[in-house]
C-alpha positions as CSV (number, residue, x, y, z in Angstrom):
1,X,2.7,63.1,19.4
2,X,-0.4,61.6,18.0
3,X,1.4,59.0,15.5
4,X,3.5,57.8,18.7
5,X,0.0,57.4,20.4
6,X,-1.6,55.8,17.4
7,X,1.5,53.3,17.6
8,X,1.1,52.6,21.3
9,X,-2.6,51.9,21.0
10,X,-1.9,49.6,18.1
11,X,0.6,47.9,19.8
12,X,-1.4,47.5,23.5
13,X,-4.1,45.9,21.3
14,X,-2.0,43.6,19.8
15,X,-0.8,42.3,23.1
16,X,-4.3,42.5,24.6
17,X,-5.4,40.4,21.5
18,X,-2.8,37.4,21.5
19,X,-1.8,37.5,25.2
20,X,-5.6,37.5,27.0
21,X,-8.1,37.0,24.4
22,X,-5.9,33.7,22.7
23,X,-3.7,32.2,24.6
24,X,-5.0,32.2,28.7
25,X,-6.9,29.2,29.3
26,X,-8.6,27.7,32.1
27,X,-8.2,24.5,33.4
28,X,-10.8,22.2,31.5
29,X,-13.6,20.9,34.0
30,X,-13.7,18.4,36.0
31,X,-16.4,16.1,34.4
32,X,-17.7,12.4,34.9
33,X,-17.9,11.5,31.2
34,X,-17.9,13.7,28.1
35,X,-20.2,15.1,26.0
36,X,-20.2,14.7,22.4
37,X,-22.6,15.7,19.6
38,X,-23.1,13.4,17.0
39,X,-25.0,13.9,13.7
40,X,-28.0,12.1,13.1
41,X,-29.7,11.7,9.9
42,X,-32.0,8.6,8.4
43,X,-31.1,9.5,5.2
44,X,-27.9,7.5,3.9
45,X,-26.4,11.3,2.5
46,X,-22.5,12.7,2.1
47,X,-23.3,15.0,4.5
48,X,-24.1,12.6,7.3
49,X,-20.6,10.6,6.2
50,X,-18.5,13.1,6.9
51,X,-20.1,15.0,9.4
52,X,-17.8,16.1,12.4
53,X,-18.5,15.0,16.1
54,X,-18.2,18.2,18.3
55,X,-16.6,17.3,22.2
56,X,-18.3,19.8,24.3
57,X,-16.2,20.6,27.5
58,X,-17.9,22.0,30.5
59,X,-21.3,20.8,28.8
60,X,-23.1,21.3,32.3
61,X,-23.2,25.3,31.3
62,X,-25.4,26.3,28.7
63,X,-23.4,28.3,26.6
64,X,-20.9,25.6,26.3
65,X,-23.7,23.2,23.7
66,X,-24.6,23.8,20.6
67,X,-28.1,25.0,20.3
68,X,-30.2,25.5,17.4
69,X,-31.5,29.7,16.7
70,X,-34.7,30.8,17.5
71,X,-37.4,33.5,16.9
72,X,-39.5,34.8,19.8
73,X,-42.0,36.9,19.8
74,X,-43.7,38.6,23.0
75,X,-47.0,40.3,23.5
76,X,-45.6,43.9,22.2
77,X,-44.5,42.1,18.8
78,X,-40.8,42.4,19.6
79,X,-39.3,39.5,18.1
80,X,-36.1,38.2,19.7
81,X,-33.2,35.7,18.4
82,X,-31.4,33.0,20.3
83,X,-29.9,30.1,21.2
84,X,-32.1,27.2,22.7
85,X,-29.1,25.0,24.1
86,X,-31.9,22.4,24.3
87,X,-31.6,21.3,20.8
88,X,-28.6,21.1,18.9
89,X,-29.1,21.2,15.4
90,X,-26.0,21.1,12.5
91,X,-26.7,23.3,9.7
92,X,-25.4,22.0,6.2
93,X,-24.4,23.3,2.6
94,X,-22.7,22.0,0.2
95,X,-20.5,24.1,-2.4
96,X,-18.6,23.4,-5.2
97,X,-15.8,24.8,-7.0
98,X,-12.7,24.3,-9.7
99,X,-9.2,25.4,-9.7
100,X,-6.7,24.7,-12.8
101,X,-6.2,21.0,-11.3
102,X,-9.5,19.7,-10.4
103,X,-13.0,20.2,-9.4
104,X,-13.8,19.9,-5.8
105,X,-16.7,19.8,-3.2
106,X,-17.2,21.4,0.0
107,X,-19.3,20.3,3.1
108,X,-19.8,23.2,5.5
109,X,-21.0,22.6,8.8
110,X,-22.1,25.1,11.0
111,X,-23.4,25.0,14.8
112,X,-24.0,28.0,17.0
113,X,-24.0,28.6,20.7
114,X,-25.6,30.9,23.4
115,X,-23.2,32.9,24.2
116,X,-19.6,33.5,24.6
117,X,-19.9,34.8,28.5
118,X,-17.9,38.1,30.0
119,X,-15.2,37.0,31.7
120,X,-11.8,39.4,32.5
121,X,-9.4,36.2,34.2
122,X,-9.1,35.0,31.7
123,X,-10.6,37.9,29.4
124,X,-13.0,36.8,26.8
125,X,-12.5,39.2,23.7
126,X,-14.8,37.3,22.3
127,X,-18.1,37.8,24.7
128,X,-21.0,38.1,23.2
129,X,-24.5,36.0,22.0
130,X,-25.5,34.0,19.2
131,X,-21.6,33.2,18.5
132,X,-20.7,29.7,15.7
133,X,-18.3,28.0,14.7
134,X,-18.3,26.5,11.2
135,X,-16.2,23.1,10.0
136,X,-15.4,22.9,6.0
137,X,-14.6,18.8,4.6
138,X,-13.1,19.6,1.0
139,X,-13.9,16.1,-0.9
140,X,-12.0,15.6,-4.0
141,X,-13.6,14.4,-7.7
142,X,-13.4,10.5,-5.4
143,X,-15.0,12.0,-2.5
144,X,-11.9,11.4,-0.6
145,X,-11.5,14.4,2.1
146,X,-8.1,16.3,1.1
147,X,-8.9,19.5,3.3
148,X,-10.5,20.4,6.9
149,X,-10.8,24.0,7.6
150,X,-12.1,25.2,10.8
151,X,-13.5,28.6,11.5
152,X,-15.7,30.6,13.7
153,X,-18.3,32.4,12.0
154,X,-16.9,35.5,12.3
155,X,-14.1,34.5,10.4
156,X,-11.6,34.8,13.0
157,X,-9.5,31.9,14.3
158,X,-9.3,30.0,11.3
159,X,-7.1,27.0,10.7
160,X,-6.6,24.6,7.4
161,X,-5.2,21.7,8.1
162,X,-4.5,18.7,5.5
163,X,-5.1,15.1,5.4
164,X,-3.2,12.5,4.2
165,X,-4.9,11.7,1.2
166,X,-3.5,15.5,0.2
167,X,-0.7,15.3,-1.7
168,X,2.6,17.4,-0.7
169,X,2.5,19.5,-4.4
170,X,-0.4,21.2,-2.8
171,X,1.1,22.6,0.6
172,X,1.9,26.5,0.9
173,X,5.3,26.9,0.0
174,X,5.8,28.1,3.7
175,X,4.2,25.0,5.3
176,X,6.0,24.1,8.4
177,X,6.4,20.5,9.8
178,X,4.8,19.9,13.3
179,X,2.0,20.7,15.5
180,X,0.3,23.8,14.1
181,X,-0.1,27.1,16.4
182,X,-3.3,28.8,16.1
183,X,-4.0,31.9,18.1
184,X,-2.6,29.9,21.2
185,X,-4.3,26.5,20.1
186,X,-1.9,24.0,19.2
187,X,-4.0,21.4,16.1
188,X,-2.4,18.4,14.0
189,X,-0.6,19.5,11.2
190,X,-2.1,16.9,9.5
191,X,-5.4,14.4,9.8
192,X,-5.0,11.0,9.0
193,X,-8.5,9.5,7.5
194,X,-8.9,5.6,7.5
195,X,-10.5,4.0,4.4
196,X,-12.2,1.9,6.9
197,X,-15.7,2.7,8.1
198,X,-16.4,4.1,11.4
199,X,-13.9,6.4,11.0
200,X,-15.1,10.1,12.3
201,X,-13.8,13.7,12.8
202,X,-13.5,14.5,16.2
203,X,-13.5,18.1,17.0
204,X,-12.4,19.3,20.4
205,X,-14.3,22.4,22.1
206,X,-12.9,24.6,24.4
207,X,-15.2,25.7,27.1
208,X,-16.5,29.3,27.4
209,X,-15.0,30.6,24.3
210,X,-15.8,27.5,21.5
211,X,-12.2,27.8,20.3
212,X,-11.5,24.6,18.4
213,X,-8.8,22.9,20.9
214,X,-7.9,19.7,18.8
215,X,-8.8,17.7,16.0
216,X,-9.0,13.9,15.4
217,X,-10.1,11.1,13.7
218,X,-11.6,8.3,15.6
219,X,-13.0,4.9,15.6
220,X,-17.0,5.9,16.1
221,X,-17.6,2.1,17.8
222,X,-14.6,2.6,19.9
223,X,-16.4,6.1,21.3
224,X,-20.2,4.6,21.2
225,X,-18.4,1.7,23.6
226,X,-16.7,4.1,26.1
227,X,-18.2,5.0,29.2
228,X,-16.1,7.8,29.1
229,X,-18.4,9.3,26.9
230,X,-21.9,10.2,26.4
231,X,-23.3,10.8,22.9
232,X,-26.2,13.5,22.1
233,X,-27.5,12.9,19.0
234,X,-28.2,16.3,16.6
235,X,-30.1,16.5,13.7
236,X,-28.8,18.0,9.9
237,X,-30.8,20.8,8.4
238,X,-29.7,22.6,5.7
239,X,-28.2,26.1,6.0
240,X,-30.7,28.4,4.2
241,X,-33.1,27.4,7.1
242,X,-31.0,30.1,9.6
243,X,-33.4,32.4,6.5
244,X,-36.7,31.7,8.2
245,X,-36.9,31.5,12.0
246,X,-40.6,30.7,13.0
247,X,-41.8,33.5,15.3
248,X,-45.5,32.8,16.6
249,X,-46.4,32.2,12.7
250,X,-44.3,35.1,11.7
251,X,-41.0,34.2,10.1
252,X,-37.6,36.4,10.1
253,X,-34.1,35.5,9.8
254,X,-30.8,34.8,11.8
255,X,-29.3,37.8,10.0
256,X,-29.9,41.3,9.5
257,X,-31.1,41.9,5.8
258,X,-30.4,45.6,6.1
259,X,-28.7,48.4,6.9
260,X,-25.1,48.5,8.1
261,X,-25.6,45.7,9.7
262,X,-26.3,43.9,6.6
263,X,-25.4,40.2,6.6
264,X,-24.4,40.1,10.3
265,X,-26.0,37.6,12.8
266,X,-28.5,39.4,15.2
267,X,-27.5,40.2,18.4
268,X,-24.0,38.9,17.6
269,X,-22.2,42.0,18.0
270,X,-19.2,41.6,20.2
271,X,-18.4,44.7,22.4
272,X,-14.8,44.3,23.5
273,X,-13.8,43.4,19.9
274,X,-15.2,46.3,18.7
275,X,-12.9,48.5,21.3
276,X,-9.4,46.8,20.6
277,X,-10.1,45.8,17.0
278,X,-12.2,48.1,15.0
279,X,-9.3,50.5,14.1
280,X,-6.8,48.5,13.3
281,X,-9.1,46.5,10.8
282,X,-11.2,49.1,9.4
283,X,-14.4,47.2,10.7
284,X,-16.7,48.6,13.3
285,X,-18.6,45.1,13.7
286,X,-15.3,42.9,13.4
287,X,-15.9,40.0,15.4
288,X,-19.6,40.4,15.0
289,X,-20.9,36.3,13.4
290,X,-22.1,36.4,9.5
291,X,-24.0,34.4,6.9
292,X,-21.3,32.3,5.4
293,X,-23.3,33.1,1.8
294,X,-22.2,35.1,-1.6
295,X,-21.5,38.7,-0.7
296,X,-23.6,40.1,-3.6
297,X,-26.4,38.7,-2.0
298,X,-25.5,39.3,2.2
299,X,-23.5,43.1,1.2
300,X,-20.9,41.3,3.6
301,X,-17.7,39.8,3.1
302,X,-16.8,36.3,4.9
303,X,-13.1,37.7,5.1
304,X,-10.4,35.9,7.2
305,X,-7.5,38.0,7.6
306,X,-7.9,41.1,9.7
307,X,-5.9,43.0,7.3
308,X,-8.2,45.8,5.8
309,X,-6.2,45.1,2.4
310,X,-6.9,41.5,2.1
311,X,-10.5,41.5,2.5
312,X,-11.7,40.5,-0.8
313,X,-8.3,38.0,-1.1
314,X,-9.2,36.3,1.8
315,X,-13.6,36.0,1.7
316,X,-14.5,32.3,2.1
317,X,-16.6,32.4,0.0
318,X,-14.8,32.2,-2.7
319,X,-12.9,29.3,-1.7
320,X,-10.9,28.8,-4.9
321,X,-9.2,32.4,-4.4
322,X,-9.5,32.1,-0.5
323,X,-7.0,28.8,-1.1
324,X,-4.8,30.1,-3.0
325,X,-4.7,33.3,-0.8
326,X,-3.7,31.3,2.0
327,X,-0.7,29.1,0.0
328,X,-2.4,26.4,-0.6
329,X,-2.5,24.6,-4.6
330,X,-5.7,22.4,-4.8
């Protein structure tokens, strides 16, 4: 009796998981022009090159822009993190790393938002505060980009897609032509980059939930020129900043530094996940955000497969193994 209930439960969450919390989408809003965030940086760097504009949908609601995390302290001393909608901020690393073919560079861009808000039609498994979404250029030794991975800083929801200056050797063996399906997004199966100038990756956000809804690349004059669009200009700052939140001349971080906890964004655990998904993926704060950093130092694994058994395969981290995990032969 209790292995046919254990099977049930499994099963239930599964549907819960790809039927409500995936696939069921509103109907984007209605919206006189639409918001994009565009990096801004005076200095003539490889992070301001590449970096991705982010469409914001339904940019009227708070929790739909990206913000930049805060430290607040009131008169009892309790300090408090968030999301201050009011200025978006794009937090940069770069990372490097060889495989048996080459030596390669990765730009990792994250942004992070209020909140993902309760909603049961259609049901947010994702609710909860402080939530990001990071976007991952891999540049070859020529600086050409060969990879753009997209995934939310939980690790959940992530999707790799190539470019054309990728050649075919390095495709998963199980790489499938046409649009590709992710957790009821449908992306490009592959991005074509122009050796012109101007060109830019477009990254399309779904409202509410921050899922990444489509990618392009785009003419950056042809956008700037469109009233159909209205630009909000973001500044770059580099990740290890999220470190050391000013607090009223105290100074903490965006993560917890201890406990079990350890590595995890503060305030970013996400209730409903916790209910559906802890037991099938061995983790009681699975969908909880985390410091996209080397586990020996955060005691927490970036993984990207729910799969209790891949954890270590698939951490992000490591993005030589994390590639090869997921098929692909850079």
């Amino acid at each position: 009796m209790i292995k046919i209930n254990s099977r049930f439960f499994i099963l239930l969450v599964i549907v819960l998981f790809f039927a409500f919390g995936c696939a069921h989408h509103k109907k984007l809003p209605s919206e006189p022009y639409l918001t994009i965030y565009a990096a801004h940086d005076d200095a003539d760097s490889l992070f301001a090159k590449y970096a991705p504009w982010f469409l914001a949908y339904g940019y009227q609601k708070d929790y739909n822009r990206i913000g930049n995390p805060e430290a607040r302290k009131d008169e009892d001393g309790k300090i408090t993190i968030f999301v201050n909608s009011e200025i978006p901020v794009i937090y940069v690393l770069e990372q490097t790393f060889s495989t048996r073919r080459g030596s390669y560079t990765n730009l990792v861009y994250r942004v992070h938002f209020p909140r993902v808000p309760f909603s049961l039609i259609p049901f947010n498994l994702t609710a909860g505060k402080n939530v990001g979404l990071m976007v991952v250029i891999t540049l070859d030794h020529q600086q050409n980009p060969l990879l753009v991975s997209t995934v939310h800083t939980c690790g959940c929801y992530l999707a790799i897609i190539p470019t054309t200056y990728l050649s075919r050797n390095a495709y998963p063996a199980c790489w499938k032509e046409g649009p590709l399906k992710v957790y009821g997004e449908v992306l490009p199966s592959v991005l074509e980059f122009a050796e012109k100038e101007g060109s830019r990756l477009l990254v399309h956000l779904r409202p509410q939930v921050h899922r990444v809804m489509n990618l392009e690349v785009v003419d950056e004059k042809k956008i700037e020129a469109s009233s159909s669009f209205r630009l909000v200009f973001s500044s770059l700052a580099p990740m290890e900043k999220l470190e050391n939140l000013d607090a009223n001349s105290d100074h903490v971080s965006f993560f917890y530094d201890t406990g079990l906890l350890r590595g995890h964004v503060k305030g970013s655990v996400k209730p409903l996940e916790t209910v559906f998904l802890s037991l099938i993926s061995l983790d009681p704060f699975v969908g909880a955000d985390k410091a996209y950093d080397d586990p020996v130092k955060t005691g927490n694994l970036f993984y990207t497969s729910l799969k209790p058994w891949n954890r270590n395969k698939s951490n992000m981290w490591h993005f030589a193994d994390f590639l090869e995990f997921w098929g692909w032969g850079l």
